[in-house]
N, C-alpha and C positions, 0 to 999 in steps of 0.2 A: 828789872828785878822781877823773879818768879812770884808768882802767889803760891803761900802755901794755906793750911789750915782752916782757919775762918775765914780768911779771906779768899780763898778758892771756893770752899762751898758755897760763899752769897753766889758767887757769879755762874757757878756747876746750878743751886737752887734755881737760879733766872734761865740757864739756858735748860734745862729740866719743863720748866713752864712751857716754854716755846716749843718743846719736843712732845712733851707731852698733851698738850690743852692746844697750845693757839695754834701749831701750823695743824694735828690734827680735826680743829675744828675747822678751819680755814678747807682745809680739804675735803673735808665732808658737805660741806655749802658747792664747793664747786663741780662734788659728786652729784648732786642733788639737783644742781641748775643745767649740767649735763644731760641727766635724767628727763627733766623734764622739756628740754628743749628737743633731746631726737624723739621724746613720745609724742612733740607735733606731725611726727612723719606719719601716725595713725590717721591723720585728719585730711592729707594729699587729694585724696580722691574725694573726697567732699568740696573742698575749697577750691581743686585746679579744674575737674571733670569740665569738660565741654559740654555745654548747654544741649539736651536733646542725643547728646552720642552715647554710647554702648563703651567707646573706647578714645584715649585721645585726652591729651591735657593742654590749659593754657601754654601760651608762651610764655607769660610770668612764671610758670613753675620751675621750667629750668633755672630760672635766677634767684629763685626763694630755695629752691632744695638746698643749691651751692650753696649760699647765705647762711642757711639753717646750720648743713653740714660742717662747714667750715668755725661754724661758734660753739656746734658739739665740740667739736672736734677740742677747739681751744680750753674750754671749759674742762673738758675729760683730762686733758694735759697739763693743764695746772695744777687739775686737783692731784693726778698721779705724781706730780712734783713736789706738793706739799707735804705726799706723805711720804714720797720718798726724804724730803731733808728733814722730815720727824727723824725720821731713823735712824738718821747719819749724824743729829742731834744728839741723839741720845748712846750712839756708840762715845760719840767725843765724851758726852759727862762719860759714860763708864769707863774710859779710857784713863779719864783723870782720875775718878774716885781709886780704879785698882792701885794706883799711885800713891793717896796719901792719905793714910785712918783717920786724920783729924775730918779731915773733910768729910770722906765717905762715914762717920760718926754722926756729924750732922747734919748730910743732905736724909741720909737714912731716917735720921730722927723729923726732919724738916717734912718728909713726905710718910711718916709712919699713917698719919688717915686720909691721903689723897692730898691734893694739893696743898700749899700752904695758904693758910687766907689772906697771909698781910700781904704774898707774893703775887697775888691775883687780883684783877677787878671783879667786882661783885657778883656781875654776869656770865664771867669768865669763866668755861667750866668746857671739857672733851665732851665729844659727841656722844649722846645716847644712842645707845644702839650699837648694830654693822655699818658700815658706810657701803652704801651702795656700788656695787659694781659701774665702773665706767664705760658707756657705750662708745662703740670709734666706727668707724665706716668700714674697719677690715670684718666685724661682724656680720 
């Protein structure tokens, strides 16, 4: 049996949430951890440099860059996933709303000042800000 009306806009209201707050926040954290783990490649030549040489890194470096690179990497790609299935989130709600006024009445009415509060936990809130660009190794 389809949902119409009230009973489509709870479920359009809940996946709304997840389009809009939780995987964009989720995404933003893993833009950020991205971030912050290829700005250890700033650190290389401190940490690897061979004792007394001009030029020339541990043999550990080659296994920490891999290491490194390989959690950017993961990290960057997550987070590009979670904003992409924002999106595709939020196409689905609009897909449904252009569908049926009851709903699209009161998902509209349910987010007239930003989220709804009883639909969210207390913390629960989209990122401030831009979300940071994703570093990859094709940079």
């Amino acid at each position: 049996m389809a949902l119409h009306g009230s009973d489509l806009a709870a479920d359009l209201i809940q996946l709304a949430v997840i389009g809009r707050v939780d995987l964009p926040a989720l995404g933003a954290t893993y833009a950020h951890l991205n971030n912050a783990v290829a700005g250890t490649a700033d650190y290389d030549l401190t940490a690897f440099a061979l004792p007394g040489r001009r030029a020339g890194m541990t043999a550990s470096y080659e296994l920490w860059s891999q290491l490194r690179d390989d959690l950017r990497d993961a990290l960057g790609g997550t987070s590009t996933d979670m904003q992409n299935s924002a999106t595709i989130m939020l196409h689905v709600v609009g897909g449904y709303i252009s569908a049926d006024e009851e709903a699209a009445r009161i998902v509209t009415t349910a987010w007239k000042n930003g989220p709804p509060p009883h639909k969210t936990a207390r913390d629960e809130r989209a990122p401030d800000g831009p979300v940071p660009d994703v570093v990859t190794g094709d940079e």
